[in-house]
N, C-alpha and C positions, 0 to 999 in steps of 0.2 A: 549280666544274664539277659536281660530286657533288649539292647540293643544289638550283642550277639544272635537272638533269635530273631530280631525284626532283620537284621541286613544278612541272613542266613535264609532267610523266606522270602527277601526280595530277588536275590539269586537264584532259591528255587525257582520262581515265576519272571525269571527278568523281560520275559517275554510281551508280559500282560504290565510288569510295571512301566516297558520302554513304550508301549502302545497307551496308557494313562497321561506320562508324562508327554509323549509326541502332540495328542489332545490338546493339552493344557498349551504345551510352545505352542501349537499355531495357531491358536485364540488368544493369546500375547503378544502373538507376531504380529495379527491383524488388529491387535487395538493398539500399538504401538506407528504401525504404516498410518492407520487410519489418523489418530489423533495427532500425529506429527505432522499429517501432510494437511488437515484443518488448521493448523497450529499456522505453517509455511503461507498458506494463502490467506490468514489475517492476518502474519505480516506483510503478505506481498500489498493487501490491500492498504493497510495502515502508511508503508511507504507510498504510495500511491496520494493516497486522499494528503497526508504530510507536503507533497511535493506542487498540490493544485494549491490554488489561487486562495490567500488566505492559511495557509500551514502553520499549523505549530497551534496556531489559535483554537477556541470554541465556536467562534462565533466571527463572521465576518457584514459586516454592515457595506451597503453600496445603493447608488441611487442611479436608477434605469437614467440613461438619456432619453431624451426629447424626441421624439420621428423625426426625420432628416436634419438630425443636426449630427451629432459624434459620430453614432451609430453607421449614417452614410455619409463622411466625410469625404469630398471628392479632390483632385488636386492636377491642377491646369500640367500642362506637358509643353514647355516652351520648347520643342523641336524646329518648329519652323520661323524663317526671319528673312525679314523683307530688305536687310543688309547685306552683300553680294559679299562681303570682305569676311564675313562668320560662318560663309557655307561651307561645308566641310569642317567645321570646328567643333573637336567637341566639349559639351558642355554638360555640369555635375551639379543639384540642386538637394541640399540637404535640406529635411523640414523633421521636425518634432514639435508631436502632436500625444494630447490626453490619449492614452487608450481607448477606443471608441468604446462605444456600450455604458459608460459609465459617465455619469454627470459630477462634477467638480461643485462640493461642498466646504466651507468653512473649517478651517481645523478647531474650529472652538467648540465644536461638535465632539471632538475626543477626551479633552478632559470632564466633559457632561456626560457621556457616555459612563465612562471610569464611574461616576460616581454613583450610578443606580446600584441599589440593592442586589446584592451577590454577585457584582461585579469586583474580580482581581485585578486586573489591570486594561489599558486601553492605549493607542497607539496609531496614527496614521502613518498612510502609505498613497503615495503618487505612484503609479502604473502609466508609465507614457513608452510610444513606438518611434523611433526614429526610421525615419524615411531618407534613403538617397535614391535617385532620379538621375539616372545618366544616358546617353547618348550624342548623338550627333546633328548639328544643324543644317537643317535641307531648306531651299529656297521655298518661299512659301506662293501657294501657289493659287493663292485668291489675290485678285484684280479690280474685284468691282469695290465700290465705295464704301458697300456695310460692311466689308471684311469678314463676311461668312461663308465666301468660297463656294458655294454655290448658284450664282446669279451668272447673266450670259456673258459675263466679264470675264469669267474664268478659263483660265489659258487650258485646260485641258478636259475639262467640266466634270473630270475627277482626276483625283490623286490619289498614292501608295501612300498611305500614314507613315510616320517615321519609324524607325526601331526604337525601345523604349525600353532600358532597362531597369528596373526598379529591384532594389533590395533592403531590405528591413531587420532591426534587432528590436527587444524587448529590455526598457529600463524600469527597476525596482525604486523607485526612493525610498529608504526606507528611516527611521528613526533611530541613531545610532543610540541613542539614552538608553532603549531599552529595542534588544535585538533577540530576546528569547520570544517577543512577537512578536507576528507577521514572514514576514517570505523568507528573510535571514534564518529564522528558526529553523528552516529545514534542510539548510547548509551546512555541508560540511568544510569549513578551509581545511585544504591539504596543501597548499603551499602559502606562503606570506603570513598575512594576520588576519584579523576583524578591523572594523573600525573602531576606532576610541573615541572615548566621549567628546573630548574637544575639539572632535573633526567635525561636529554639526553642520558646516559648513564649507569645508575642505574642499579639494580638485583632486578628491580619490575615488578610487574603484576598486571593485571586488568581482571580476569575473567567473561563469560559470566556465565549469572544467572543458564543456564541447563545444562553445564558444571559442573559446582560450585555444583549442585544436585546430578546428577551423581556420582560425585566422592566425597561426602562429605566434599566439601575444604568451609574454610571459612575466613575471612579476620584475616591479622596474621598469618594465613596455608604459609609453604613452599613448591613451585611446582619446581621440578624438570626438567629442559629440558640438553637435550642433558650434562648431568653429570653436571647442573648448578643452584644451590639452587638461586629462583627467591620468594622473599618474596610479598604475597597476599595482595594486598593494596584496592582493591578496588571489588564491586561486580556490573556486569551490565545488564541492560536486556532491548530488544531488543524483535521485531516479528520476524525478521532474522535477526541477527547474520552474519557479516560476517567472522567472527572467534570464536573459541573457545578461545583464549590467548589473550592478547593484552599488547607488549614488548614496551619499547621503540627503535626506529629506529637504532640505532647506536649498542645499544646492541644486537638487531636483525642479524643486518649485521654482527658482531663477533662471533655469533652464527652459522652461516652459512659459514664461511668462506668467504665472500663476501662483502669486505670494499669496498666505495664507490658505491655499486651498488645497483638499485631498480630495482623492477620489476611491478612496477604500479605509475603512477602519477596523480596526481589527480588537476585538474583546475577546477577554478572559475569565469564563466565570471562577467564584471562589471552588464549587465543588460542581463535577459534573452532571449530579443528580438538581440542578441548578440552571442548567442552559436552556429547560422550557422554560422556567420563567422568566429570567435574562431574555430571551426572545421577543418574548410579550409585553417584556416592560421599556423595550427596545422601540418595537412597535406602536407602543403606547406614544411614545414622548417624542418620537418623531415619523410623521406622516410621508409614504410616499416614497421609504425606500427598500430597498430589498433584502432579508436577513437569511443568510445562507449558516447553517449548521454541518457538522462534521457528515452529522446522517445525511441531510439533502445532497451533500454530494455524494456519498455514497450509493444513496440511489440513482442520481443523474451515471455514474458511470456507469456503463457497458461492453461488453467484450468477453471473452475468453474468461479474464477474469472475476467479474460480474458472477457468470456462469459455474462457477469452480468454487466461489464464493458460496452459492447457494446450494449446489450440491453439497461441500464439506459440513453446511450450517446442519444439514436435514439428512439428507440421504446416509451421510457419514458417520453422523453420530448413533442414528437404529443400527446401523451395522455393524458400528462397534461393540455393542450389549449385545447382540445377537450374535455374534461369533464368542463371544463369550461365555454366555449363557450356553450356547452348543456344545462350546468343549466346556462346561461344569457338568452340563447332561451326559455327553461321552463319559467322562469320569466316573458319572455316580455309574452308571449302566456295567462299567467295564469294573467296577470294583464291586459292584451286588452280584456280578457274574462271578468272580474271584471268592468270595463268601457261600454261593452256594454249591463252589467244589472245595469248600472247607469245610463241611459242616462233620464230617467224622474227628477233624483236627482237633473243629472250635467244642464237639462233645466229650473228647478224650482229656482237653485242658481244664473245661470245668467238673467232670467226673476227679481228676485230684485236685483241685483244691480253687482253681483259677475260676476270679469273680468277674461278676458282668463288666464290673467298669475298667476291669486290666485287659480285658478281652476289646473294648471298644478301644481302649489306650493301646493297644497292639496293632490294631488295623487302621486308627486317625496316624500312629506313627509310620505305617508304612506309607499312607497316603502325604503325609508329610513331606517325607523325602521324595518323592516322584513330584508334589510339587514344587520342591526348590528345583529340582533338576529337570521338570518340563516350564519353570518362570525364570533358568538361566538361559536355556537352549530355545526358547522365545524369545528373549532379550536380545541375544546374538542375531537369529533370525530377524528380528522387527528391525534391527540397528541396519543390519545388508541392507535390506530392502528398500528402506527408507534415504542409504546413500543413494542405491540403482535408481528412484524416483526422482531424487536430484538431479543427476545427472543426463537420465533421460526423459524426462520430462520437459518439452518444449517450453519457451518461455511465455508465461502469460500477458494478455496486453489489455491496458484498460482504454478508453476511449470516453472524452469528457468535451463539451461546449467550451472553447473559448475565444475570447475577441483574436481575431488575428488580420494580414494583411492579402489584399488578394488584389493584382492588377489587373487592367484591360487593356488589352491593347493596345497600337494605333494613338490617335494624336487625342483620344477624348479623354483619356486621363485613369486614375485607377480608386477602384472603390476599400475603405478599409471595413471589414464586415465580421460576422464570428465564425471560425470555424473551428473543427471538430481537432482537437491533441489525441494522438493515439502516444498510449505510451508503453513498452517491453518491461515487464518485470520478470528477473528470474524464479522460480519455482524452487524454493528451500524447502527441507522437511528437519527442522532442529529438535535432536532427541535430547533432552537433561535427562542426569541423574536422576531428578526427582521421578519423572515419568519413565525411565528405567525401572526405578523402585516400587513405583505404584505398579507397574505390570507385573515384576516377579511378587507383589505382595495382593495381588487377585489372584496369580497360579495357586497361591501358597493356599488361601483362603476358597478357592474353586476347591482344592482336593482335600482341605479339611474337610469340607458339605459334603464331598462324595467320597471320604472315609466314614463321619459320620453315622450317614445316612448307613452305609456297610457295615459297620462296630452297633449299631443298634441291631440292627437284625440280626447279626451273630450273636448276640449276648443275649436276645430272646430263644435262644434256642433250648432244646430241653435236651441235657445227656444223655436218658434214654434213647429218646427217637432218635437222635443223631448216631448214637453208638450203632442203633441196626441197620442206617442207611448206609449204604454199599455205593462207594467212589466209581 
């Protein structure tokens, strides 16, 4: 009896029920768009800040270089040569050097690290640039005695600098013991392996995946660093990359000439509600170097993403309440209108016998159904819309500080300095289940409030009056 006449009067009015329930969808649509595409840009950012310098960690520890030492590393350009029988010849100058910006501390730094209070784990890492330098050798064309080519000695009293090509990769060292910190952490291998523990010391590599493109290398390929055949074990990929190579630690360090020393540490507090004090007590124990957090980087990036980041944090989420809260208002408005051209119905049902609260349980049940079926027909709708968002939604790019290599021209050599990583993340909007479920179960809960609100007024109604009001 009860649901014969409720789905018997939503028929009568399907008109008023499809305009309830259309409400309800697209204030489900839009907190579904909205919170999915929040959802997409703090992953986009989380792979982002995962992929810089320091990934996977809490906390990364590093200590500024010195003024004009790393930071402006410079490097002579043997282009020209005062031997007739080398002109024309060309010649190829490989150098590897610490990553500038960062000063080379003692690894005995990281087990003391590990061991402060709410500290998980701790872990060093060598970050060094390999440098190749190629070109051609041109007669040189200083005469006078100081050999600076500008005195009245000189056969031309200027000269064309030589061509000068310089190209450069990025090496990880990283700790194979433990590889859930630092830069590995944020690798994925898709071809080969990882390294295993008793490579500590190995002549292996783990290249990134657009390195690996680039240069046509594939696993099984020998790469060459600094005159040192380094056999291809593994291939990784990564939205950044914080390297192009990745050695193991100790072979890093004999590569570099630089036993015992890191130039980046990496820590893990126990719990994240834990990293400001991990910082401080970081700070505390060693003077003088710089402690970079998940958030500091967060702030230093900028871009697209940056920007989309803090719309979805603010602007996104009042607009998600606020389309909601809309369509619960459309709801109640369009179902108190519904009740006040029922009011000879709702006097003629309580005139035989029907009580306030079957009366209210009559109109919450009609509001019922119109909200499962305006929080299915949301769901559909929010789910579209949020692929169309993916899809067309250009890629966001973040843009971050880091050391890199930048030449000069000409015979005076080239400076290695910081600059700026821009980096493309695509724009996902991931809808679950669960937030499927949470929006059909706000429909459901919007159009109980605005049945409600509708089955209250009706059940205050008095038979008399209602019986003489005229439809």
């Amino acid at each position: 009896m009860y649901f014969t006449y409720l789905f018997r009067e939503l028929r009568r009015r399907h008109r008023q029920a499809m305009l309830v329930s259309l409400g309800l969808a697209l204030g489900v649509a839009l907190v579904i768009v909205v919170s999915a595409t929040s959802l997409g840009v703090k992953d986009a950012q989380d792979e982002v800040l995962h992929g810089l310098y320091g990934i996977g960690t809490d906390i990364t520890v590093t200590k500024d270089a010195e003024a004009n030492s790393q930071g402006s590393l410079k490097f002579g350009m043997a282009a020209q040569t005062d031997d007739p029988d080398l002109v024309g010849e060309a010649f190829t100058q490989d150098r590897l050097v610490p990553t500038p910006g960062w000063d080379l501390v003692s690894d005995e730094r990281v087990p003391t690290l590990g061991n402060l209070t709410g500290v998980g784990s701790s872990a060093g890492g060598l970050m060094l640039t390999s440098l190749r330098i190629s070109g051609t050798y041109t007669e040189s064309s200083s005469t006078s005695g100081d050999g600076s080519g500008s005195g009245s000695g000189s056969s031309s009293g200027s000269s064309t600098p030589p061509a000068i090509d310089v190209t450069s990769y990025s090496i990880a060292g990283i700790d194979v013991a433990d590889q859930a910190i630092g830069p590995m952490s944020s690798a994925d291998v898709t071809k080969g392996r990882r390294f295993e523990a008793g490579e500590a010391n190995a002549k292996v590599a783990v290249i990134d995946a657009g390195y690996a493109k680039q240069n046509a290398l594939a696993v099984g390929d020998t790469l060459t660093i600094a005159e040192t055949p380094f056999e291809i074990i593994g291939i990784s990929e990564s939205a950044t990359a914080p390297a192009n190579v990745f050695v193991p630690l100790e072979r890093a360090q004999t590569l570099a000439d630089a036993a015992g020393q890191v130039n980046q540490i990496y820590v893990r507090a126990e719990d994240s509600g834990l990293i400001a004090q991990v910082e401080e007590e970081i700070l505390d124990a060693y003077s003088g170097v710089t402690v970079t957090t998940a958030q500091n980087l967060a702030d230093q990036v900028n871009g697209s993403l940056s920007s989309a980041s803090g719309i979805a944090a603010t602007l996104g989420k009042w607009l998600a309440i606020a389309a909601l809260v809309a369509s619960v208002a459309v709801a109640s408005l369009l179902t108190l209108s519904g009740v006040s051209r029922r009011v000879r119905e709702f006097g003629t049902l309580k005139a035989i016998g029907f009580r306030s609260r079957r009366i209210v349980a009559q109109v919450m049940g009609e509001s019922f159904v119109q909200g499962v079926a305006g929080g299915a027909v949301g769901a559909a709708l929010g789910y579209g819309i949020t692929q169309l968002v993916a899809r067309l939604t250009p890629a966001l790019e973040a843009t971050t500080s880091m050391a890199g290599q930048s030449a000069a021209g000409g015979g005076g050599g080239g400076r290695l300095a910081s600059v700026a990583q821009t980096v493309t993340v695509p724009l996902e909007a991931p809808v679950s289940l669960g937030l499927l479920a949470l929006a059909i179960g706000l429909a459901v809960a919007g159009a109980l409030v605005a049945g409600g609100i509708g089955g209250w007024r009706a059940s205050r109604l008095s038979p008399a009056v209602a019986l003489r009001r005229v439809d």
